[in-house]
N, C-alpha and C positions, 0 to 999 in steps of 0.2 A: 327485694331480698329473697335468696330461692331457700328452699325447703330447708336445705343443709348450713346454709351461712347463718338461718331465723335456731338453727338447733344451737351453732358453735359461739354463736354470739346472739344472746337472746337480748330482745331491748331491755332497758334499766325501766323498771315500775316499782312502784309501793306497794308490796303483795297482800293479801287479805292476812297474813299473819305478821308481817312485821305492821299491819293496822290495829292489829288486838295486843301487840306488845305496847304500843305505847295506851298505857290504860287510863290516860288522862282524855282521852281523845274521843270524841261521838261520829263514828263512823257512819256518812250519809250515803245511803246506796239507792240506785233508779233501777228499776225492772226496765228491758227492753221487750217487745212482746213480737219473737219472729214471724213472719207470716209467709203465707202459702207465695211460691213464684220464684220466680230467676231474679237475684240479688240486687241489679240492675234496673229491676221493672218496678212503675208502683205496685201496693207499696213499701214493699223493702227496701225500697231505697229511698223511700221517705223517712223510716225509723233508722234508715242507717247514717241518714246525715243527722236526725237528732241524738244517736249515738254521738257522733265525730262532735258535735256541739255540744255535749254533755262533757266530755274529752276535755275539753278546754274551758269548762266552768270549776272555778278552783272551787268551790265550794261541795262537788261530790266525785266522793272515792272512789265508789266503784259502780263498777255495770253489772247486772242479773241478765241472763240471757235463757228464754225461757225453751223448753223442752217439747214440740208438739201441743201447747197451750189447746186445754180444755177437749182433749183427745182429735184436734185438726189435725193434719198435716200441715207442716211446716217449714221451710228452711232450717238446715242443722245448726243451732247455736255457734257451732265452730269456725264460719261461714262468717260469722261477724267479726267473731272470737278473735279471729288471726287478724283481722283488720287493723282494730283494737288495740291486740296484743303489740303489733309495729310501731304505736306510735305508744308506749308506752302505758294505756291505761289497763288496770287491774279489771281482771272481770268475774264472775261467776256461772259457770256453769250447770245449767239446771239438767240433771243424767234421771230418768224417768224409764220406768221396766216394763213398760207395755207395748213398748214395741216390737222388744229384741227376746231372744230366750241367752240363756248364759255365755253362751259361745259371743254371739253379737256384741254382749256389754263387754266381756273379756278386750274384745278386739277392735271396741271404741274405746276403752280405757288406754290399751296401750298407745291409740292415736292421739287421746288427750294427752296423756304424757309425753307425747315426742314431739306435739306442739308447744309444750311448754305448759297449757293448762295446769295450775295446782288445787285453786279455789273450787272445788266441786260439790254441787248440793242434792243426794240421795233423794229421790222420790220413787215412790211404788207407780204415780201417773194418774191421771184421770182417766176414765173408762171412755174406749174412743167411741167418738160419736158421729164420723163421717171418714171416705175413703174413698176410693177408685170404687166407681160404678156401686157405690153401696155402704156401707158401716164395717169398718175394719172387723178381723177377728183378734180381741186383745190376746197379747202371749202373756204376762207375768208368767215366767216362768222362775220370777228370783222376787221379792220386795225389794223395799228400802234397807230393812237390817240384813237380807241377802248380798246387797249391792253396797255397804257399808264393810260387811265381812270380806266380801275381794277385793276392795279395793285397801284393808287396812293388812292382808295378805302379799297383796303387789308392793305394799311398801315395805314390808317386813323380805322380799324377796320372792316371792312364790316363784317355781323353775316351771318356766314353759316347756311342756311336754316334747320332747323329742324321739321322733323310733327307729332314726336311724341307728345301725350297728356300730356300738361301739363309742356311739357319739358322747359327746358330757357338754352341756351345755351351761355358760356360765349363768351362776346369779343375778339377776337384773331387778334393783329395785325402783320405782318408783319412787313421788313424793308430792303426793297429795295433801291436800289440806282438807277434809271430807267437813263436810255442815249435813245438818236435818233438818227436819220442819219438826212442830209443834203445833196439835190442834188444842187449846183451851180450851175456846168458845163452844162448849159442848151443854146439856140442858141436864142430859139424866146421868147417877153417879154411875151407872155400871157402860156406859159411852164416855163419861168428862176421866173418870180414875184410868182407865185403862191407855189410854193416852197418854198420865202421866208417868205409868208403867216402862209405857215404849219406850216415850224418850228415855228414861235411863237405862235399857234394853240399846236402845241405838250409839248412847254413851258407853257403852261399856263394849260394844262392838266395834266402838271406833271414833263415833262425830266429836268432833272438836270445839264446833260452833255450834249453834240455832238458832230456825227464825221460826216465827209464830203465823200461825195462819189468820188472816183478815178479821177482826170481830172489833166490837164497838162497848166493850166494857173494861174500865179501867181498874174494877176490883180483882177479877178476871187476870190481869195483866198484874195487878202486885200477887195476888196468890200464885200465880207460876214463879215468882220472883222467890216468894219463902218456901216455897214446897221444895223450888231443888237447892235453898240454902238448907233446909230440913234433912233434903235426904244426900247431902254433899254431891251433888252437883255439880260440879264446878268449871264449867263453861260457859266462854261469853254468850252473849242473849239478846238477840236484832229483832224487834218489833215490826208486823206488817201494818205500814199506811198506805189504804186507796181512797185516790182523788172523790169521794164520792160525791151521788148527783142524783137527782130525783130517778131516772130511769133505773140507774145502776142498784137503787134501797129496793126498788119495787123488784128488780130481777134477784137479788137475794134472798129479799124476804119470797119471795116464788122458788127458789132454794135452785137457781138457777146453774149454779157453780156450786157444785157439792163443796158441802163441808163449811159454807161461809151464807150468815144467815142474817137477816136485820130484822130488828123487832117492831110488829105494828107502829109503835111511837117514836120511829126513826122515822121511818116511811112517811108517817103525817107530819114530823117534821121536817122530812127535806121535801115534800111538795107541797107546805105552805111555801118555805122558802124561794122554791119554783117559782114560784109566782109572782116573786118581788121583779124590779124594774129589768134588774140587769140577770133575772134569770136563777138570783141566786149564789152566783160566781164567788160574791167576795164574803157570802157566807161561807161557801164550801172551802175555800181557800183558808179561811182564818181555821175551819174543823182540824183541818190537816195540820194546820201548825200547832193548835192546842193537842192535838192526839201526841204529833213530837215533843213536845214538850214534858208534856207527861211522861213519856219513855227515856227522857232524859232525866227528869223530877225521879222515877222507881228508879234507877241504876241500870237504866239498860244501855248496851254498850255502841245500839247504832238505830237506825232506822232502814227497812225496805220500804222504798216509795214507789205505789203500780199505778195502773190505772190510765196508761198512756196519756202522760203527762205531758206539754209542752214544755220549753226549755222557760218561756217566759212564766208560765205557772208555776212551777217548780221555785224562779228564782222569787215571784211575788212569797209564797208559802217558806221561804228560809228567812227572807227581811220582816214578813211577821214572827216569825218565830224570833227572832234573833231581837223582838221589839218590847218580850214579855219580859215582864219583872224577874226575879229569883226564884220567888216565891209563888208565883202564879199559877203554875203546873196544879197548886194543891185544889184553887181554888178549881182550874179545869175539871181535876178527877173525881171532885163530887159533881160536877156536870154532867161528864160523859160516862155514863153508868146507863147502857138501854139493854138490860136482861132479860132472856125469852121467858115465858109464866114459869113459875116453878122452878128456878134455875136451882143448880145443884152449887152447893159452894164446899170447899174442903174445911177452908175457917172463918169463924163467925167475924161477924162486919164489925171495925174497931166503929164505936158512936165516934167520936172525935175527928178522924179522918174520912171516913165513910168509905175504906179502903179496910184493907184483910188484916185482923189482927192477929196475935201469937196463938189464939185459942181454936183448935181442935174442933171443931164442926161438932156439936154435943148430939144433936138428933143423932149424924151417924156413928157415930162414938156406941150413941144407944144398942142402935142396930146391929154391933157388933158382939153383943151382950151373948151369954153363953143360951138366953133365954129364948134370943130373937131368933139367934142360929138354929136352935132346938126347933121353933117353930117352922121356918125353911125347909128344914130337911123333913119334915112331917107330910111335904107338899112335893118333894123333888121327884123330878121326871124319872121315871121307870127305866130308859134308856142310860140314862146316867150312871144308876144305881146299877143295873145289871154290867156295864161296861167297866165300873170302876172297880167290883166284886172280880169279874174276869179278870183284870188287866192284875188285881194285886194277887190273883189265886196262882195263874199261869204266865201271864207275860213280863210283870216286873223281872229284871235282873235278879233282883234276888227272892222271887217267888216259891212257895213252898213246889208247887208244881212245874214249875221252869225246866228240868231235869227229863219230867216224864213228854214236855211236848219238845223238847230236841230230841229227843225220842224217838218219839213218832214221826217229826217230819225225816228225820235222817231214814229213818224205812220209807218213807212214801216215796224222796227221792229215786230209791233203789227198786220202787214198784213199777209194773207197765202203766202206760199213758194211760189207760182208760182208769184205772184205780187213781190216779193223782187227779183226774177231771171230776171222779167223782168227787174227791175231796174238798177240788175247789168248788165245786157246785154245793155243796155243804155249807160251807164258807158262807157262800154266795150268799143262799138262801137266811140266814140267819143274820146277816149284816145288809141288805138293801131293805128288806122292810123298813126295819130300826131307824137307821142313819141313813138310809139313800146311798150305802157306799158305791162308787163309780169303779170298782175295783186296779185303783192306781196302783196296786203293789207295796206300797210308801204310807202305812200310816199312819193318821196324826191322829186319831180320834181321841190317842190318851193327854194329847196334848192340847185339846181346846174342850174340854170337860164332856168328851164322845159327842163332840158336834161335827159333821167330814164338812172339810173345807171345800172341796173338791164340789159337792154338792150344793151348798147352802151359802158357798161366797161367789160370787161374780168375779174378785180378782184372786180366787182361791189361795187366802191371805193365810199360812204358817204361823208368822213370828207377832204376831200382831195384829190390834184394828187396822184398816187406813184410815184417812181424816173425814171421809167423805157424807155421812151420815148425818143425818138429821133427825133430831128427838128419838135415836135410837135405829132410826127403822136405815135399811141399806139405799146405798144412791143410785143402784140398778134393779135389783130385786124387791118386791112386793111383800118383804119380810123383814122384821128384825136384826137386825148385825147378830153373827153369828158370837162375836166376839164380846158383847154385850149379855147377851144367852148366858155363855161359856162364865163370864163373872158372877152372876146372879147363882147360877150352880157349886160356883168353888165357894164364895161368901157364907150358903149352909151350910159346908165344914170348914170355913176360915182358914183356905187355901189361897184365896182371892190375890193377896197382895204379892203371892208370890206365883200367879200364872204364867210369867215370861222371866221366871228363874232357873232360866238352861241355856244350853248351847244352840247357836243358830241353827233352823232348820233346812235343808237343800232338799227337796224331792227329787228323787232318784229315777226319771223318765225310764229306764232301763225296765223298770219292774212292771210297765204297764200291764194288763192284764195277768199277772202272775199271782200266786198265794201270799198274802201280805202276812198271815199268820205266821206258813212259811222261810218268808223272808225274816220276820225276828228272830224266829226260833235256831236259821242257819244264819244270823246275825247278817245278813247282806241290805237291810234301809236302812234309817239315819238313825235310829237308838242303837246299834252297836256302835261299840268302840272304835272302831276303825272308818266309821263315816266322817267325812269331811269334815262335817260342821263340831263333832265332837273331838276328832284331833286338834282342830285350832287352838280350843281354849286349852 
């Protein structure tokens, strides 16, 4: 089928949306995991025949097709995609922002859409970790709720720019079906809440679906369930299962794959199991079907199954599942409960189910006391204090001095060069001690409680954590999440729940080195009115 016949007549499949309309139904989906090479060669084209054999096991919906996995190089998901796509099976598309800056995702989106792609799943990416002759340079130059906003933009129409004279070019919408991910499996509340922030930050940007990132507690997996029936939520919810295996518990719990962790007493218990005749095998097999089970038992509406699965594993792991009573799930999910020390919970553990009850977490309840907050702010960072004093004296929109610094920058514009360098060296000086500013032009310091992302984040994260973090601390840098910081700061004046209640942010490359004071005050980055991310909404 050539390019134009696969657009005029796309094959007939069961799209991932007409799979969540029928809401009787437990959608079973397999990760495929791309790998480095020419399609043809092993081994892609080992996973591509267990793709095509996965194609023809009725028993699973759809295909995940992963995105440069674990910051490799890799074969384009699309590559498969279209394979796939010809003979009818539904897939997912894993679209990850560290490779491309905006222009690039712009102009792989339009190529997923004229392939037909709709199923597509928003990541900000793992931070790469190998390259041509060395370790890539990551771009983020967009996240996930970046890359969620254009793509719910292209559907609603967004006009591609044209400059020729005269021209008008028509509306073209796409029609995507955008998903997120979800990290629960988090330890500390100022890393586990912010998370559940995002996602409704991603929901309201656009995602439709979600899936949950890898973890091994099923209390864990019912409190994502009430938290967004708590805060109406209301989109379906696919759990991640991997095949695990003694090697795979020891490389998590080594926190080998940010963001997905196992706890000491996983670990010893999947290398006793190791150790039994067969290796273990038909333990790990029955884990996976009790994990499904469970996710069926909570109301969840499907499963991701990873782990480079064989087609026979896979099939052994549905005919256990498919072998458990009704009721059996509950007995699982007081089982599978392995939380790392100290784990943070949103609500207290029902006794009865040993699963998450209606009740409000009381400790943190506590801590939210006018008392505790009082104490917080007794202790807050100077940097904080002095940035938020600034920001509400002169930079807020509706600040009492707002007036006197457009002001002043509208005369500095109309001063000679050397008076406006002095100014940014002004600037300068009084913002890199503090914050480490990098002087991007664009900034956000008011937006992550005067922490610069540009500094102190590796994927110099905007709109949000990413998932990658462990007990707090960042999966590239030798510091605390910035984003973690930034909560502990809002929480002493009980700002906290609403850190990610705005409009998406875009940095504005254009401003690099220029006067970011400037820039507000002549309203040209992303808190004026007329920035991108604040016209959308």
């Amino acid at each position: 089928m050539t390019f134009v016949e696969s657009i005029n007549s796309p094959p007939e499949r069961t799209t991932l949306r007409d799979l969540f309309r029928d809401t009787g139904r437990f959608i079973f989906a397999v990760e495929i995991e791309t790998t480095r090479g020419l399609a043809m060669e092993e081994p892609a084209s080992r996973m591509a025949r267990l793709a095509n054999d996965l194609a023809d096991f009725p028993d699973v919906d759809v295909l995940g097709l992963t995105d440069n996995p674990g910051g490799n190089p890799s074969n384009r998901p699309e590559a498969l995609g279209l394979q796939l796509h010809e003979r009818g099976q539904e897939v997912i598309v894993n679209v990850s922002c560290k490779d491309y800056n905006r222009n690039g995702i712009e102009s792989r989106l339009w190529a997923l859409g004229s392939y037909g792609f709709d199923a597509l799943l928003a990541l900000t990416g793992d931070y790469p970790t190998a390259g041509y002759a060395g370790q890539a340079k990551p771009v983020f130059d967009i996240d996930s709720v970046g890359l969620l906003e254009i793509i719910r933009r292209l559907n609603e129409g967004y006009p591609p720019p044209d400059r020729s004279v005269g021209a008008r070019m028509p509306t073209m919408r796409t029609s995507f079906f955008p998903g997120a991910t979800v990290s629960p499996f988090k330890v500390q509340e100022s890393e586990y809440l912010p998370q559940l922030f995002k996602l409704e930050y991603k929901i309201r940007t656009g995602a439709q679906w979600a899936i949950t990132q890898i973890g091994y507690d099923s209390r864990k997996l019912d409190e994502l369930q009430r938290y967004m029936a708590l805060k109406q939520m209301n989109i379906p919810l696919i759990g991640s299962v991997y095949l695990l295996s003694a090697p795979a518990a020891r490389f998590f719990h080594r926190w080998g794959i940010p963001g997905i962790n196992a706890s000491a007493e996983l670990v010893e218990l999947a290398n006793k199991q190791a150790s039994s005749e067969d290796h273990g095998t038909a333990f790990f097999h029955e884990f996976a079907a009790k994990q499904i089970a469970i996710l069926k038992g909570l109301g969840y509406r499907g499963v991701y199954l990873s782990g480079r699965p064989s087609l026979s594993r896979i099939e052994t792991i549905i005919n256990i599942e498919k072998s458990f009573g009704e009721d059996d799930w509950k007995d699982f999910a007081r089982e599978l409960q392995y939380p790392l020390p100290e784990e943070f919970y949103y609500f207290e553990q029902d006794p009865d189910t040993g699963l998450a009850s209606s009740q409000i977490n009381r400790e943190y309840l506590a801590s939210k006391s006018g008392f505790a907050r009082t104490r917080k702010r007794l202790i807050q960072s100077p940097a904080f204090t002095i940035g938020k004093l600034t920001h509400d004296v002169f930079f807020d929109a509706k600040a009492p001095g707002r007036k006197l610094g457009e002001l002043v920058y509208k005369g500095l514009e109309k001063s000679p060069r050397p008076v406006q360098r002095i100014a940014h060296f002004a600037e300068q000086a009084s913002k890199v001690p503090v914050y480490g500013c990098q002087d991007c032009g664009d900034c956000s310091l008011p937006d992550i409680a005067y922490l610069c992302p540009e500094s102190q984040c590796a994927k110099n994260q905007r709109n949000g954590p990413c998932g990658g973090t462990k007990d707090v601390q960042c999966e590239v840098l030798d510091k605390d999440c910035i984003w973690s910081r930034a909560y502990d700061r809002l929480k002493a004046i009980g700002q906290e729940e609403h850190m990610l209640d705005r409009p998406v942010i875009f940095k504005n490359g254009a401003l690099q080195g220029t006067s970011a004071w400037g820039n507000t005050f002549r309203e040209r980055d992303h808190h004026s009115a007329n920035s991108e991310g604040q016209k959308s909404r």
